[in-house]
BAZANU-325326 format. One record per residue: residue number from 1; x, y, z of N, C-alpha, C in turn. Coordinates in nm, 3 decimals, decimal comma. Layout:
<NUM; <X; Y; Z>; <X; Y; Z>; <X; Y; Z>>
...
This chain:
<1; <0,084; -0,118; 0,000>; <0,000; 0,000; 0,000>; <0,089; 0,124; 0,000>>
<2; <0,057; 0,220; -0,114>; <0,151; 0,305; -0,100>; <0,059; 0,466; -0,054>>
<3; <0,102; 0,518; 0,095>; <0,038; 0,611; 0,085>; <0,127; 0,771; 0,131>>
<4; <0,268; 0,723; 0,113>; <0,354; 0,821; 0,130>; <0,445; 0,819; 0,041>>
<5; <0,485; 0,934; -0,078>; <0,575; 0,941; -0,174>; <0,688; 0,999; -0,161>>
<6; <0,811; 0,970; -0,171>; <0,933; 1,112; -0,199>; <0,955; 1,137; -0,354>>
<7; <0,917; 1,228; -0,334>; <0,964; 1,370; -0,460>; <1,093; 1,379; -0,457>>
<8; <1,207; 1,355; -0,575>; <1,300; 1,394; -0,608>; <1,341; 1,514; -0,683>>
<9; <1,383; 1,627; -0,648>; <1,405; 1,659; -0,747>; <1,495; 1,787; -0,791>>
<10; <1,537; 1,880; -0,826>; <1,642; 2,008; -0,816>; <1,605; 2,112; -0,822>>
<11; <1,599; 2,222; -0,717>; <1,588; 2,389; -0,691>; <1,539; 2,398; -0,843>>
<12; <1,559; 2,359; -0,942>; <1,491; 2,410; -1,072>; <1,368; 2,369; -1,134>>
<13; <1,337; 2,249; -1,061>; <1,213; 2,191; -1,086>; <1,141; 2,211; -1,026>>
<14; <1,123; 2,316; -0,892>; <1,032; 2,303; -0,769>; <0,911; 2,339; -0,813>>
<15; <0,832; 2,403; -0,932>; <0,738; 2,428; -1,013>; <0,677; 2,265; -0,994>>
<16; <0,744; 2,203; -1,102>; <0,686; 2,043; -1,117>; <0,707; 1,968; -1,022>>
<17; <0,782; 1,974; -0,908>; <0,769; 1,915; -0,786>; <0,624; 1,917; -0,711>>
<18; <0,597; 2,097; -0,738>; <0,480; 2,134; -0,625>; <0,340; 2,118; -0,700>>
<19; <0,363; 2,099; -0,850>; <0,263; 2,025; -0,945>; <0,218; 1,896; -0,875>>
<20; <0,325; 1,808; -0,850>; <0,325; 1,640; -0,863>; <0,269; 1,641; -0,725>>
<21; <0,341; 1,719; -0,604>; <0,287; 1,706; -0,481>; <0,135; 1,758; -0,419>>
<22; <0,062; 1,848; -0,519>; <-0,049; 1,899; -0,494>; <-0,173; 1,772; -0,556>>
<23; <-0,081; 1,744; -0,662>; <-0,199; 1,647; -0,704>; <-0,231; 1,528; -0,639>>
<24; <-0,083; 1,466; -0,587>; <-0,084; 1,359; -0,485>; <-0,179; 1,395; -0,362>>
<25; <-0,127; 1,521; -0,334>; <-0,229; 1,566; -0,174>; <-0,405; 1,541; -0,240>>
<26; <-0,437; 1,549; -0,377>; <-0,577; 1,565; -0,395>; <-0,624; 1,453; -0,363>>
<27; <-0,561; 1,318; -0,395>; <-0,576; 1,178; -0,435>; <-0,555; 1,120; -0,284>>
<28; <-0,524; 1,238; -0,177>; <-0,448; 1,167; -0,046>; <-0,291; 1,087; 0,001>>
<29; <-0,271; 1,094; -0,106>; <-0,112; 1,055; -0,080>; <-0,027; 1,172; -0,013>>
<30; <0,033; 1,156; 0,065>; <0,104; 1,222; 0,144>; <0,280; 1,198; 0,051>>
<31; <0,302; 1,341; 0,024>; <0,459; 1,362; -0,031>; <0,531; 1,377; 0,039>>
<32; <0,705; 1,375; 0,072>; <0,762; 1,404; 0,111>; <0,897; 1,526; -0,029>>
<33; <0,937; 1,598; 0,039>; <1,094; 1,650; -0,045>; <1,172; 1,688; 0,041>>
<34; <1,290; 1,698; 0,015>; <1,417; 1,771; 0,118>; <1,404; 1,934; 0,074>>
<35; <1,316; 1,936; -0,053>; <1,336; 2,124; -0,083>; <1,247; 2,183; -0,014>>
<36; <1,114; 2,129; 0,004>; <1,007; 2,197; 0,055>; <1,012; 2,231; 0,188>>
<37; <1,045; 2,129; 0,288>; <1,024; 2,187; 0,448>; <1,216; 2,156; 0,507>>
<38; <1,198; 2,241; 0,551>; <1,349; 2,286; 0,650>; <1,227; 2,266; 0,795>>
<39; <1,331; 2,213; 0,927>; <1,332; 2,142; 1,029>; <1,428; 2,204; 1,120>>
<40; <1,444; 2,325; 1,211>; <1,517; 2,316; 1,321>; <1,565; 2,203; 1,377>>
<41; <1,734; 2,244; 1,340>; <1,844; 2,135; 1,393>; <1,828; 1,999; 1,337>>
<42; <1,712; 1,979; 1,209>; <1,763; 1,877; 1,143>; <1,805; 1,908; 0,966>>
<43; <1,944; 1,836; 0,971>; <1,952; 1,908; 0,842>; <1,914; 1,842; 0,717>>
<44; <1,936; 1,882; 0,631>; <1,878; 1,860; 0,435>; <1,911; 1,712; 0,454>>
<45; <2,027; 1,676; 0,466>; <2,036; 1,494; 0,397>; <1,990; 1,394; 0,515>>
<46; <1,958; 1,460; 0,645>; <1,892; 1,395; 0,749>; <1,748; 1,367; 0,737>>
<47; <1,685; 1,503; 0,663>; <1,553; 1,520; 0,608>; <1,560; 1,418; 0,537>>
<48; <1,608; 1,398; 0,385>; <1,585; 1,347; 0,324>; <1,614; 1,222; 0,356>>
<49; <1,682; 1,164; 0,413>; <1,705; 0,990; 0,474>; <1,587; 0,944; 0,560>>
<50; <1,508; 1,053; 0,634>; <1,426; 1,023; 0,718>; <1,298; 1,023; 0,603>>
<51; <1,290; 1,107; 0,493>; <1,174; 1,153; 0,418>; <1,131; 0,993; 0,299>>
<52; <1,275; 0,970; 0,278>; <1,297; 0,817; 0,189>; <1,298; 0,720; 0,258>>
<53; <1,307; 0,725; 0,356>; <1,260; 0,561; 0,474>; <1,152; 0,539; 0,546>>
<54; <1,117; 0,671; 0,526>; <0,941; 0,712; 0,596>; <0,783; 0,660; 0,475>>
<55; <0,895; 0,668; 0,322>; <0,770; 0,631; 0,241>; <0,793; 0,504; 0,176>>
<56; <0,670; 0,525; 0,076>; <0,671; 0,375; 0,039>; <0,736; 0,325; -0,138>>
<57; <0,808; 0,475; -0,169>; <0,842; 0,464; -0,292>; <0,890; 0,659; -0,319>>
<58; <0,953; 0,624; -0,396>; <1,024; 0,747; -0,447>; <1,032; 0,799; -0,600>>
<59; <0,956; 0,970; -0,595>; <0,933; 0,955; -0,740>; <1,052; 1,059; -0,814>>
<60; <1,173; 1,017; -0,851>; <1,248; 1,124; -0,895>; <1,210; 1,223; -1,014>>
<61; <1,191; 1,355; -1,030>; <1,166; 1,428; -1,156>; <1,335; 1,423; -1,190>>
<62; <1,354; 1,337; -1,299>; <1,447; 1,351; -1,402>; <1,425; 1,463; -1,527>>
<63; <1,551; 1,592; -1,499>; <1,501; 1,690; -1,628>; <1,658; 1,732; -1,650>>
<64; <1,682; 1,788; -1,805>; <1,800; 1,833; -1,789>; <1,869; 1,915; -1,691>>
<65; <1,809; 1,971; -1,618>; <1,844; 2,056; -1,496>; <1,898; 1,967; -1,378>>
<66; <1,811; 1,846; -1,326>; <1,826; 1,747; -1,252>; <1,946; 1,621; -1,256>>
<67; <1,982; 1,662; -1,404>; <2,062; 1,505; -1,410>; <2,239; 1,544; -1,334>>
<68; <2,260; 1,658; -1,323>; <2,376; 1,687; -1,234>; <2,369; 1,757; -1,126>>
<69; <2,257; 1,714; -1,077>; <2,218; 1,783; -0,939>; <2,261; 1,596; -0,814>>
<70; <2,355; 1,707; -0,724>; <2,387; 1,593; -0,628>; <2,312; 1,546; -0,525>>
<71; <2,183; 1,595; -0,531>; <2,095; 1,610; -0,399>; <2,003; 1,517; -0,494>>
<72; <1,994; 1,492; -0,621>; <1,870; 1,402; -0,677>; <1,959; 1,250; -0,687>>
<73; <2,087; 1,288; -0,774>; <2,153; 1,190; -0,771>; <2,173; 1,039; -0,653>>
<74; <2,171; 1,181; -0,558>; <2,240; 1,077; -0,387>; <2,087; 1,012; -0,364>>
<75; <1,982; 1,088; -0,385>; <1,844; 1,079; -0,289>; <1,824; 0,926; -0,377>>
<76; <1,852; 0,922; -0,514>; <1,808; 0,796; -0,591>; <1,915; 0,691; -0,570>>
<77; <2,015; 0,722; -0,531>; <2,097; 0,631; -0,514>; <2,093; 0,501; -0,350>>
<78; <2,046; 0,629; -0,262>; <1,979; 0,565; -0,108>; <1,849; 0,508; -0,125>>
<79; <1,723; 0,526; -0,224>; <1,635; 0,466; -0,261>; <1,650; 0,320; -0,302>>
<80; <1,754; 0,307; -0,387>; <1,811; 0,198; -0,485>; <1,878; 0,114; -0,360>>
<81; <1,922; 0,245; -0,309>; <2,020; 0,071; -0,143>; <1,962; 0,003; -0,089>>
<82; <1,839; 0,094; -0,054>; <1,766; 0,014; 0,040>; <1,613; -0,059; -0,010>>
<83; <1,652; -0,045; -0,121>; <1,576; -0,117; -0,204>; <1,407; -0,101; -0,223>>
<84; <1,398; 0,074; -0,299>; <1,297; 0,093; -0,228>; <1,190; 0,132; -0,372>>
<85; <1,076; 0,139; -0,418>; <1,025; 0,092; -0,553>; <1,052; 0,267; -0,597>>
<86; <1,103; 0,259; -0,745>; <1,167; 0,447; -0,813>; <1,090; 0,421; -0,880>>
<87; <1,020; 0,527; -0,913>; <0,911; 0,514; -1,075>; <0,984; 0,680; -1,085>>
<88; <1,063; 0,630; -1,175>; <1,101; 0,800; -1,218>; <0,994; 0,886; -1,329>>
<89; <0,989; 1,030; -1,322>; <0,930; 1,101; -1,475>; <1,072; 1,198; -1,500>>
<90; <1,090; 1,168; -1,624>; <1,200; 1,207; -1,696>; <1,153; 1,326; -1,826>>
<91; <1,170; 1,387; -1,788>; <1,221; 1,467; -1,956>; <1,247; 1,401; -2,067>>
<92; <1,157; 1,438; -2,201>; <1,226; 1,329; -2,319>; <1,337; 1,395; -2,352>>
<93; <1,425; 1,242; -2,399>; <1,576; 1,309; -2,452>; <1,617; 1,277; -2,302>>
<94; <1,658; 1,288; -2,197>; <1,727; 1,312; -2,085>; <1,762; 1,144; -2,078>>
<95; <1,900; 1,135; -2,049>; <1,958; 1,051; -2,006>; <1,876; 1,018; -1,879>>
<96; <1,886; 0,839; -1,838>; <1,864; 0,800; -1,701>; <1,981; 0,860; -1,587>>
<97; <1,986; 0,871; -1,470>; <2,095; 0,881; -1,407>; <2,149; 0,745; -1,363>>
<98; <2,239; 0,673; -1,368>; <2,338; 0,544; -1,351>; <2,266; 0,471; -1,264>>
<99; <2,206; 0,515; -1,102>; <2,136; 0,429; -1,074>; <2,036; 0,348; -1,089>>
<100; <1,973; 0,420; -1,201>; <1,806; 0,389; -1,228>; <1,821; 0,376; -1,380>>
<101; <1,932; 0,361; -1,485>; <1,947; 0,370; -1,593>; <1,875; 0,232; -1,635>>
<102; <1,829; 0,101; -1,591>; <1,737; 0,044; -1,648>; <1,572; 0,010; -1,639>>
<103; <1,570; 0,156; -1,557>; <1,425; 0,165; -1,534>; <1,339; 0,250; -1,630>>
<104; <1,228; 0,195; -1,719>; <1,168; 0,300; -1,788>; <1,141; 0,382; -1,707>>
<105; <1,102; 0,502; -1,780>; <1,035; 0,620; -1,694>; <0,895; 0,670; -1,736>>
<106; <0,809; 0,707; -1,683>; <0,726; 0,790; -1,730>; <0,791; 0,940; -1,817>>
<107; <0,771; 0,942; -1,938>; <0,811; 1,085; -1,966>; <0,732; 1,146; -1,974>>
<108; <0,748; 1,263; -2,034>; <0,697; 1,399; -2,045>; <0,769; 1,527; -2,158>>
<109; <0,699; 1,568; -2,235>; <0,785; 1,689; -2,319>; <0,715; 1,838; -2,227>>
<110; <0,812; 1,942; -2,296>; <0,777; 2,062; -2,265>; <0,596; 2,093; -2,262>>
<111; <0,560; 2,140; -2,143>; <0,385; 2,131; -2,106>; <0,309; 1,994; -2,089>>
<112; <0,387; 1,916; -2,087>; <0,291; 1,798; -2,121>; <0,339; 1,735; -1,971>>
<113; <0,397; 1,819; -1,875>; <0,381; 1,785; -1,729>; <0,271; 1,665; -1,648>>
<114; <0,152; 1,732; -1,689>; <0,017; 1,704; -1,641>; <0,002; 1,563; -1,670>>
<115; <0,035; 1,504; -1,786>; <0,056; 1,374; -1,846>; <0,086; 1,255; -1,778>>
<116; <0,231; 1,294; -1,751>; <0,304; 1,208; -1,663>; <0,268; 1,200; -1,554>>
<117; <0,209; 1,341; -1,484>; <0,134; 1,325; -1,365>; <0,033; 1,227; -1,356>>
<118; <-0,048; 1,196; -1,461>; <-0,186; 1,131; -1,460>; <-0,129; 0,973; -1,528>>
<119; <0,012; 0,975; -1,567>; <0,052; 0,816; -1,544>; <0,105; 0,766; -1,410>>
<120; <0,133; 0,871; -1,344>; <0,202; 0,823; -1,240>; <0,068; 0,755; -1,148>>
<121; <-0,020; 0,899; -1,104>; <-0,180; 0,826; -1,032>; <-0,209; 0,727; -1,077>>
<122; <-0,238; 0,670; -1,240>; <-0,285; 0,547; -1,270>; <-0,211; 0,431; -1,223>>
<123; <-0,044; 0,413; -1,216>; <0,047; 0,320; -1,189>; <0,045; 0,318; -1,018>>
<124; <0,044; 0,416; -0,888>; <-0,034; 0,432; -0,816>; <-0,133; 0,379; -0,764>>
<125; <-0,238; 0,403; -0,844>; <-0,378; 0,294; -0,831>; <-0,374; 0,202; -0,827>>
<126; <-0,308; 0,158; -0,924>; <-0,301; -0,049; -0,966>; <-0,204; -0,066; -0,863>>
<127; <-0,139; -0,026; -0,749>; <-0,056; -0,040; -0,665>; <-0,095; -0,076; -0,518>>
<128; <-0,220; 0,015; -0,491>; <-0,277; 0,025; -0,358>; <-0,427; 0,080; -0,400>>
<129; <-0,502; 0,085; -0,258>; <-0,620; 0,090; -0,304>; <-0,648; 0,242; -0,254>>
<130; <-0,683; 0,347; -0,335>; <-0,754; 0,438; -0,351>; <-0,886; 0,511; -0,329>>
<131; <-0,931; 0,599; -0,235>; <-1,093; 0,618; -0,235>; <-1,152; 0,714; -0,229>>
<132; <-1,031; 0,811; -0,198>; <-1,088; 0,964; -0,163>; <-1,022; 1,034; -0,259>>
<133; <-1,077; 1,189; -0,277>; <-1,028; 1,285; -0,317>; <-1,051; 1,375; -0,246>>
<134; <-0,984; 1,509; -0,245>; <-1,000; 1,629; -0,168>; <-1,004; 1,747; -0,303>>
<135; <-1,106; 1,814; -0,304>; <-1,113; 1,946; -0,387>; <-1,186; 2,054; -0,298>>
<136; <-1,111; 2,124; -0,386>; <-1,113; 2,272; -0,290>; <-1,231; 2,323; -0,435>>
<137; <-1,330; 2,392; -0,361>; <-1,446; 2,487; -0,455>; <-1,313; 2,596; -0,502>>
<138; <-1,324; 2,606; -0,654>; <-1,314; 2,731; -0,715>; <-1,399; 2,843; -0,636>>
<139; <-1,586; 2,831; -0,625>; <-1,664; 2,932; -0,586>; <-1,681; 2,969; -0,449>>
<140; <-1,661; 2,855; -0,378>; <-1,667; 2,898; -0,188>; <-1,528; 2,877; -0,152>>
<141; <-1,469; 2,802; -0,196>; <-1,283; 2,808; -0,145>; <-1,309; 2,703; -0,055>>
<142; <-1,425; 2,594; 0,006>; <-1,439; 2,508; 0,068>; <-1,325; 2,436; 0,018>>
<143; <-1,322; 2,295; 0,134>; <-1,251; 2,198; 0,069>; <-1,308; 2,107; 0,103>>
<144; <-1,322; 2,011; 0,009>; <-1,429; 1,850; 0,048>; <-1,373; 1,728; -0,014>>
<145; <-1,401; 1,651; 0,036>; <-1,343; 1,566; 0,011>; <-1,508; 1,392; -0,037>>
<146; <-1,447; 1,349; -0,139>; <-1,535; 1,301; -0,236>; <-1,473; 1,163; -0,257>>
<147; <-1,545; 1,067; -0,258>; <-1,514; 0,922; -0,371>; <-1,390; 0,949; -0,483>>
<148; <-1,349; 0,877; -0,485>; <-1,235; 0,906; -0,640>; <-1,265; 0,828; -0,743>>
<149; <-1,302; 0,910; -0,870>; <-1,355; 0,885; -0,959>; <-1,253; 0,713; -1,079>>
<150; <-1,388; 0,630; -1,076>; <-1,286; 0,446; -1,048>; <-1,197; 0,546; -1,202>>
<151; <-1,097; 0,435; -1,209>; <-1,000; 0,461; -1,338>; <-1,004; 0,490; -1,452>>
<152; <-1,112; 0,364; -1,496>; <-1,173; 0,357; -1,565>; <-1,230; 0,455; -1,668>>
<153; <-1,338; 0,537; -1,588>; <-1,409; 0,685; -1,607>; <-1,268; 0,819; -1,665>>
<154; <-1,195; 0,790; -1,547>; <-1,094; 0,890; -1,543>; <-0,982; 0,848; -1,699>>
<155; <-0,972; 0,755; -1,708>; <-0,888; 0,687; -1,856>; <-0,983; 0,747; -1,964>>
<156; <-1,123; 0,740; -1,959>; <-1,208; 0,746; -2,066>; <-1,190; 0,913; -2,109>>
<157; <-1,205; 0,945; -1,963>; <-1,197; 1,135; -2,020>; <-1,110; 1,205; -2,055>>
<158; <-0,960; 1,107; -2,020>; <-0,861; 1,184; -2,090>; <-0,880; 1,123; -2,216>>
<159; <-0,872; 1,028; -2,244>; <-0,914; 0,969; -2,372>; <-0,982; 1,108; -2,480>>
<160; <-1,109; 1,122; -2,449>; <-1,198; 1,213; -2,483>; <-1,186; 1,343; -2,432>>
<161; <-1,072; 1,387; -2,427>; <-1,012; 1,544; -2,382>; <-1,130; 1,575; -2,334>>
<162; <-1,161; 1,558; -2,219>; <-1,360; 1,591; -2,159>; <-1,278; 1,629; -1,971>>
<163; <-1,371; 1,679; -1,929>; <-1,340; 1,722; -1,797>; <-1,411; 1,637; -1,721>>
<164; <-1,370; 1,587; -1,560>; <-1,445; 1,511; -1,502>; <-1,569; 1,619; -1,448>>
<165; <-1,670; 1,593; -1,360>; <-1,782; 1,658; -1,342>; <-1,831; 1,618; -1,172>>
<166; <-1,813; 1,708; -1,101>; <-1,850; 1,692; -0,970>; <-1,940; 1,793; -0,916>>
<167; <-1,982; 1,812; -0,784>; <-2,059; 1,895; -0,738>; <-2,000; 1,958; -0,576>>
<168; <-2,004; 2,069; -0,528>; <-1,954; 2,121; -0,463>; <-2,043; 2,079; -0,342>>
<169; <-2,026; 2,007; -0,192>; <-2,115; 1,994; -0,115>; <-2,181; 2,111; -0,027>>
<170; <-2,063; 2,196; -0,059>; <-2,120; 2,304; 0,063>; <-2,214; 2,440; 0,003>>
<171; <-2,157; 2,460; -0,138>; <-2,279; 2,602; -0,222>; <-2,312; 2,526; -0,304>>
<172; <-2,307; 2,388; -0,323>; <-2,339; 2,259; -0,473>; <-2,327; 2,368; -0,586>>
<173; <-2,212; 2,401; -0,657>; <-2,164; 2,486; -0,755>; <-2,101; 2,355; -0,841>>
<174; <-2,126; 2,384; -0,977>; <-2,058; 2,223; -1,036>; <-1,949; 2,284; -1,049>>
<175; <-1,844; 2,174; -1,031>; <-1,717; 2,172; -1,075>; <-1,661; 2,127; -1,156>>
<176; <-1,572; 2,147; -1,200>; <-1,523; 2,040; -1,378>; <-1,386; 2,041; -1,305>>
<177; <-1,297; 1,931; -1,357>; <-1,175; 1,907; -1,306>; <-1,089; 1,811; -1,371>>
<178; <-0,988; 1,889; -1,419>; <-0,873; 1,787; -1,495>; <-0,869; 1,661; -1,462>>
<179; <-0,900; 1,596; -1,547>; <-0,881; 1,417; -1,504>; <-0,760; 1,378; -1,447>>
<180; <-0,630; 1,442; -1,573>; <-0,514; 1,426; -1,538>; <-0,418; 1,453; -1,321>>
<181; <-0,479; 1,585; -1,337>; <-0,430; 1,597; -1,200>; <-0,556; 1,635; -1,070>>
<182; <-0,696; 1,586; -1,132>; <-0,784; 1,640; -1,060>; <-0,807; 1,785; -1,010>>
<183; <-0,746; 1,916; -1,104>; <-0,722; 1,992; -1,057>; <-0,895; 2,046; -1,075>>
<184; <-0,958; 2,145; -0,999>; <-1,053; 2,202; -1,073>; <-1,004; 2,296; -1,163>>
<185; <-1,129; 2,322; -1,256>; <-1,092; 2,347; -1,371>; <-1,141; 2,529; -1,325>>
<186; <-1,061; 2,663; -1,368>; <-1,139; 2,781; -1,309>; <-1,123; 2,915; -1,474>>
<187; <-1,222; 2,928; -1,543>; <-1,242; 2,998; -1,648>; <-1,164; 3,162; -1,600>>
């Protein structure tokens, strides 16, 4: 059952880090990174040893920016020791980094972020079992939390570039929401 992730990834990616980690928080998975939270008197590679032994898998963002960064490098390399499941998303074109060089990756080209995001949730799913979502109203700023729409549905609508379709419990305002990252959708 996987319900805690580490985020890999370099001061240059923290955009698509806080992409990957918002969408996880929608779905309920709990992220971890060494960039996001600093800890009085504990430091960065303590974080991160505690952040990669605390979950149940580690997702490195591989991007040209990342592949000579020593803080992604090391974080995948202590994943790999202790033998712990990497589903990397890579940049197309980008070399693997040596530890993980025979692992496919989920890719991704320039904008097509959201993608890989919505392979990663599906590979995810078939992993552990799934039930909630959390969305925040575009119109009241509530936040509620809902059934998660089965795979299935969610495969079909990206399929059919179509938005999923929910209802707000607290002003019932409909909502539409990226299949890919469950984001709501706001005109």
């Amino acid at each position: 059952m996987i319900s805690k992730i580490y985020v890999s990834h370099c001061h240059s990616d923290a955009d698509l880090a806080g992409d990957l980690c918002t969408a996880l928080y929608r779905i309920c998975i709990e992220s971890l990174t060494s960039q996001f939270r600093y800890t009085c008197g504990i430091s960065r590679t303590a974080w991160a040893s505690f952040g990669i032994r605390s979950s149940e898998c580690i997702v490195p963002i591989v991007t040209s920016n990342s592949i000579f960064s020593r803080t992604v490098n090391m974080e995948i390399g202590f994943a790999k020791a202790i033998d712990h499941l990497i589903i990397p998303i890579a940049e197309d074109g980008v070399e693997m980094p040596f530890f993980i060089e025979d692992v496919v990756p989920i890719t991704f080209s320039s904008g097509g972020f959201a993608n890989a995001v919505a392979d990663l949730i599906r590979i995810v799913r078939s992993l552990t079992r799934l039930e909630w979502l959390r969305v925040r109203c575009p119109i009241c700023g509530e936040e509620m939390t809902q059934y998660l729409t089965p795979q299935e549905n969610v495969d079909r609508a990206i399929r059919e570039n179509r938005y999923l379709e929910t209802a707000c419990s607290f002003c019932e305002a409909e909502i539409s929401l990226d299949p890919r990252t469950f984001s709501p959708i706001t005109d």
